[in-house]
C-alpha positions in Angstrom: 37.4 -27.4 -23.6 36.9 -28.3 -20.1 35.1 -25.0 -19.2 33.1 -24.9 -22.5 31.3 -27.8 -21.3 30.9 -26.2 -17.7 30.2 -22.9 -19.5 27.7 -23.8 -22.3 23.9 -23.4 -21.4 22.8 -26.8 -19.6 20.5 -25.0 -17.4 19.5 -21.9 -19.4 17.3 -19.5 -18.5 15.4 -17.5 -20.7 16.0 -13.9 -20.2 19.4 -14.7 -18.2 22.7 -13.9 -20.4 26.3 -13.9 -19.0 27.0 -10.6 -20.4 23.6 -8.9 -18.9 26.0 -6.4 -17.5 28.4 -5.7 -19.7 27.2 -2.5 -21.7 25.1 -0.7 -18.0 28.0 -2.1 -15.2 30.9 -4.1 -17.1 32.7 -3.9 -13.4 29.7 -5.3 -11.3 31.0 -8.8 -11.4 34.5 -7.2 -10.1 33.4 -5.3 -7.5 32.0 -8.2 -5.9 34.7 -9.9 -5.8 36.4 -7.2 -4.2 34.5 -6.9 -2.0 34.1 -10.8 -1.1 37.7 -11.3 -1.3 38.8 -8.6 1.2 36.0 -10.0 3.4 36.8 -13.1 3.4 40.9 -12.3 3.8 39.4 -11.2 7.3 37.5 -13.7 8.1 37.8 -16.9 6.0 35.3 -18.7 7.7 32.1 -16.1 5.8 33.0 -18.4 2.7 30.5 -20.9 3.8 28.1 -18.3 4.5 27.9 -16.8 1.5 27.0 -20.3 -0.4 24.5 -21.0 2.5 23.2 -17.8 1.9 22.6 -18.5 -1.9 20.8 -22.2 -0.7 18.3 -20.6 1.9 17.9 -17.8 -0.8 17.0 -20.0 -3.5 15.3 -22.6 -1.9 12.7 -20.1 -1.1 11.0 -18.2 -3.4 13.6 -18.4 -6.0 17.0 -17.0 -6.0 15.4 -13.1 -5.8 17.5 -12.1 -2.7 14.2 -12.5 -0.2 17.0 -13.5 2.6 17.8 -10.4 2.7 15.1 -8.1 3.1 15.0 -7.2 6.8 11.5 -7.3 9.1 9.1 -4.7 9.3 6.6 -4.0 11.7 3.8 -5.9 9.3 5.9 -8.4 8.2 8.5 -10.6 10.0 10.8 -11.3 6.7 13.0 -14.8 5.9 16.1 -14.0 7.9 14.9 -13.6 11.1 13.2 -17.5 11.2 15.0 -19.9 13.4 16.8 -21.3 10.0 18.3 -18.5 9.6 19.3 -16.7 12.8 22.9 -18.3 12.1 23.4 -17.2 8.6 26.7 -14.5 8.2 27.8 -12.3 5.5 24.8 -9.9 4.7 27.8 -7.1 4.5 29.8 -8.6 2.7 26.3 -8.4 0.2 25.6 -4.5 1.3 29.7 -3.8 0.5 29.6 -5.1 -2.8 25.6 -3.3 -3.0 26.8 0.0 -1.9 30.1 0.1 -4.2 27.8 -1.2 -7.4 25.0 1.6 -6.7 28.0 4.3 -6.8 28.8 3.4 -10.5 25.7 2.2 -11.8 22.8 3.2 -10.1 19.6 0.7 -10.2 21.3 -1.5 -12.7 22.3 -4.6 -10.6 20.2 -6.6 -8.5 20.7 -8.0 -5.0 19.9 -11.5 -6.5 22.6 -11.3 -8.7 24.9 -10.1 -6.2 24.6 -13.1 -3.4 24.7 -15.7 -6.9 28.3 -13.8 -7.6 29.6 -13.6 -4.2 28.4 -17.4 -3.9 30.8 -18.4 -6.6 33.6 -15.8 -5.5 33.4 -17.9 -2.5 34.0 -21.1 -3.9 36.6 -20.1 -5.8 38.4 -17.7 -3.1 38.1 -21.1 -0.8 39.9 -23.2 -3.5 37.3 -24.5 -5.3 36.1 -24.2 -9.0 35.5 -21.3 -10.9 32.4 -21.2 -12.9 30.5 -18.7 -14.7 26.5 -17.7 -13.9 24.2 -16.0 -16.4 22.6 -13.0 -14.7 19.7 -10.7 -14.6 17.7 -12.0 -12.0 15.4 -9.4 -10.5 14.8 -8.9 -7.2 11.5 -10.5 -4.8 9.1 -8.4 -3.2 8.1 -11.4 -0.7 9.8 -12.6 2.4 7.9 -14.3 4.9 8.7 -16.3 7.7 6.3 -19.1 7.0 7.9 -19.5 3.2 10.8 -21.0 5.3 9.4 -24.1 6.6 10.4 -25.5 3.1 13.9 -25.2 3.7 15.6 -28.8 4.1 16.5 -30.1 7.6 19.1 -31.3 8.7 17.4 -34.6 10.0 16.3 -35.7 6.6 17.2 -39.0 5.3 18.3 -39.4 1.8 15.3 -40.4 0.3 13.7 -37.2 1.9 16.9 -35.0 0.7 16.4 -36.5 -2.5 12.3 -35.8 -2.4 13.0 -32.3 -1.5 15.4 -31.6 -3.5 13.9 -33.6 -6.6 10.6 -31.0 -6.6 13.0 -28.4 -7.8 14.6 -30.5 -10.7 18.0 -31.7 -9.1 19.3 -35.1 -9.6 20.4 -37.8 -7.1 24.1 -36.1 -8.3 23.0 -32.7 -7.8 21.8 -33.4 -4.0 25.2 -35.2 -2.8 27.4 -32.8 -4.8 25.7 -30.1 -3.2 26.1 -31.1 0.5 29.7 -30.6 -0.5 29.6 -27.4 0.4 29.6 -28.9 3.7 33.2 -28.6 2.8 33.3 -25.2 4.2 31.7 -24.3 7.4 30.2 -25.4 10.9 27.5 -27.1 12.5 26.0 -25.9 15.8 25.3 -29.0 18.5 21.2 -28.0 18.3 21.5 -29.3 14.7 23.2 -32.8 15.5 23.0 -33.5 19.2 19.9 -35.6 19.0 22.5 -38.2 16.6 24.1 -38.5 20.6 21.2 -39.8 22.3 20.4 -42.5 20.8 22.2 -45.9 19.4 23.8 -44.8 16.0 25.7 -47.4 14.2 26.9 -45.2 11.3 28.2 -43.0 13.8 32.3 -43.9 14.7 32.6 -44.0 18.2 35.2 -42.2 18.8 33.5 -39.4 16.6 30.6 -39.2 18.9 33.0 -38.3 21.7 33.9 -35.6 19.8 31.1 -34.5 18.9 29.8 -35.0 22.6 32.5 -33.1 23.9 31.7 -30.2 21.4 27.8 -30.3 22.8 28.8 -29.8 26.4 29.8 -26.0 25.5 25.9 -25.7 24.6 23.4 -25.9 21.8 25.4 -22.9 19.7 28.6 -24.5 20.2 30.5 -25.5 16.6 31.9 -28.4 15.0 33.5 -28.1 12.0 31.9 -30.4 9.0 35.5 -31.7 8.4 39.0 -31.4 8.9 39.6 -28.2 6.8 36.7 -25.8 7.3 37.5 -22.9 5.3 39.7 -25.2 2.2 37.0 -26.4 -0.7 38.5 -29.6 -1.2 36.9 -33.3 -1.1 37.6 -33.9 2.7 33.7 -33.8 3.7 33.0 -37.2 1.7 36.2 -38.8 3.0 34.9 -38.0 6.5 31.6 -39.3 5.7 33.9 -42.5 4.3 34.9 -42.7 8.0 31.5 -42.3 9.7 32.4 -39.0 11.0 29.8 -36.7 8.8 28.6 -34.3 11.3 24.6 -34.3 10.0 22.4 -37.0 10.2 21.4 -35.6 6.6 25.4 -35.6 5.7 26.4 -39.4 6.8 22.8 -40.5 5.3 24.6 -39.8 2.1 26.8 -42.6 2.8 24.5 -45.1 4.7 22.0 -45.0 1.2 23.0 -47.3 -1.1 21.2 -44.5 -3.8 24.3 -42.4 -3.0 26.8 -44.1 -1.5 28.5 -44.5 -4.4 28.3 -40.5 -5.7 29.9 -40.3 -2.1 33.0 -43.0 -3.1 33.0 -41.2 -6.1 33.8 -37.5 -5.2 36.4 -39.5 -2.2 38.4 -40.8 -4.9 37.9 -38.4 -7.6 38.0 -34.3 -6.2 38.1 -32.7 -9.9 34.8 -34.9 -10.4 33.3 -33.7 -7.2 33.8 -30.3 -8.6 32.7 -30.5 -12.0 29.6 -31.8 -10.7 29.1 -29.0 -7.8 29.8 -26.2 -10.5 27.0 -27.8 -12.6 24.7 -28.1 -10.0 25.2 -24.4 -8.4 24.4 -23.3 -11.5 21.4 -25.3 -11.7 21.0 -23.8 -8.0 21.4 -20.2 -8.9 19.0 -20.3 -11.5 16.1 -21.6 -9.7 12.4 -19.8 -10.0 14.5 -16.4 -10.9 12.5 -13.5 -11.1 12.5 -11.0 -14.9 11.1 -8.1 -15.5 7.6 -7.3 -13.8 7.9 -10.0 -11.8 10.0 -8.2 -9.5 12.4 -5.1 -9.5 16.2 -3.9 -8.7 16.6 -2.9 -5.3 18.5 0.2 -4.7 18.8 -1.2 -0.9 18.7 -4.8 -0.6 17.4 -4.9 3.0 14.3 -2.3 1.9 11.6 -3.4 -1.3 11.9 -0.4 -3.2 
């Protein structure tokens, strides 16, 4: 029953179905798993690029696989603004792409394919399993500019929760998202300034950590928690301890508006998940893209 209620239409979108594919590519959703699982047997840590990749997708735009169209010599595209110089996986994305377009040619979009590999992530990482509806179409925008509406990491909750809010998530939806924090790495550019000045949500001996992490230089990483490439509740524990890497991750914490959601996924993981499968859904449906509003890329890098 559990996956009824996860499964039933909460966040439907008209023209979306879960079995879009099934009659023009009933193996699309297989071959991208494939494709993300053998990736990510070689390199664990792409897991929490592919569910970046489906936030700085969506956020922008809609989820219409914009992220991934590459520059031209008009146009400097999404991918290549400061935001997103870091993001990995875009071949993991042309893998599953290239072995779709060999059996079904111009069937399956590029949007569909990073909101797939998303969840096959989560799930490959240990999280939840849940199901998305698709036909999304693919954007014929990506510009730079667009990206100045992606969320900072130096936003304070009420900010997170303003941003976030204009796009219809919850309070719930905001903190079970920076879950995904569960997976992945910071770079010191994105945190150092915490170092600088007098933080008292900040543990002490934390900050040494992290200061010790800075003195390789700005790209230098620090893990979000202890188990970087496990989905598990560990990133709301650590926030529990002062230790959340962000200033937009211990903020959580610090707010009394969500310090509680954060207790609440500490104590309870299944809850955590239920409520991060609900709100990636919500996620992968935002502002998609039907019919003449955009088309199926036969490359996602190139507008057709």
């Amino acid at each position: 029953m559990l996956m009824h209620a996860i499964v039933g239409l909460p966040y439907h979108v008209r023209g979306l179905s879960m079995g879009y594919y099934i009659m023009s590519c009933p193996f699309a959703e297989q071959i991208v798993a494939n494709s993300v699982n053998n990736a990510l047997q070689a390199d664990p840590t792409l897991a929490a690029g592919l569910i970046r990749m489906l936030f700085h997708d969506c956020f922008i735009e809609g989820c219409d696989a914009s992220i991934l169209l590459d520059s031209t010599k008009d146009n400097t595209a999404e991918k290549d603004s400061p935001a997103n110089l870091s993001l990995r996986g875009y071949e993991i994305i042309d893998d599953a792409k290239e072995k779709i377009e060999n059996r079904c040619p111009g069937v399956v979009s590029c949007a569909d394919i990073i909101a797939m590999a998303a969840r096959d992530a989560v799930v490959w990482a240990g999280g939840p399993y849940y199901n998305i509806p698709k036909g999304r179409f693919d954007g014929k925008r990506s510009k730079i500019e667009d990206t100045r509406n992606l969320p900072s990491p130096f936003l304070n909750a009420s900010q997170l929760i303003q941003t976030f809010g204009q796009r219809g998530f919850t309070p719930q939806d905001v903190v079970a998202l920076s879950g995904a924090h569960t997976l992945g790495v910071a770079q010191c550019s994105s945190f150092k300034a915490r170092l600088t000045t007098p933080d008292s949500s900040l543990d002490s001996t934390f900050a040494n950590t992290l200061s010790k992490t800075c003195s390789a230089g700005d790209n230098a990483e620090q893990p979000f928690d202890a188990t970087r490439n496990i989905f598990d509740n560990a990133y709301f524990n650590a926030l529990q301890m002062k230790s959340g890497v962000l200033f937009s991750d211990q903020t959580l914490f610090n707010t009394p508006r969500t310090r509680n959601l954060v207790n609440g996924y500490a104590f309870n993981q299944a809850k955590f998940f239920f409520d991060f499968q609900q709100a990636m859904r919500k996620m992968s449906n935002l502002d998609v893209k039907l019919g003449t509003q955009g088309e199926v890329r036969q490359n996602c890098r190139v507008i057709n």
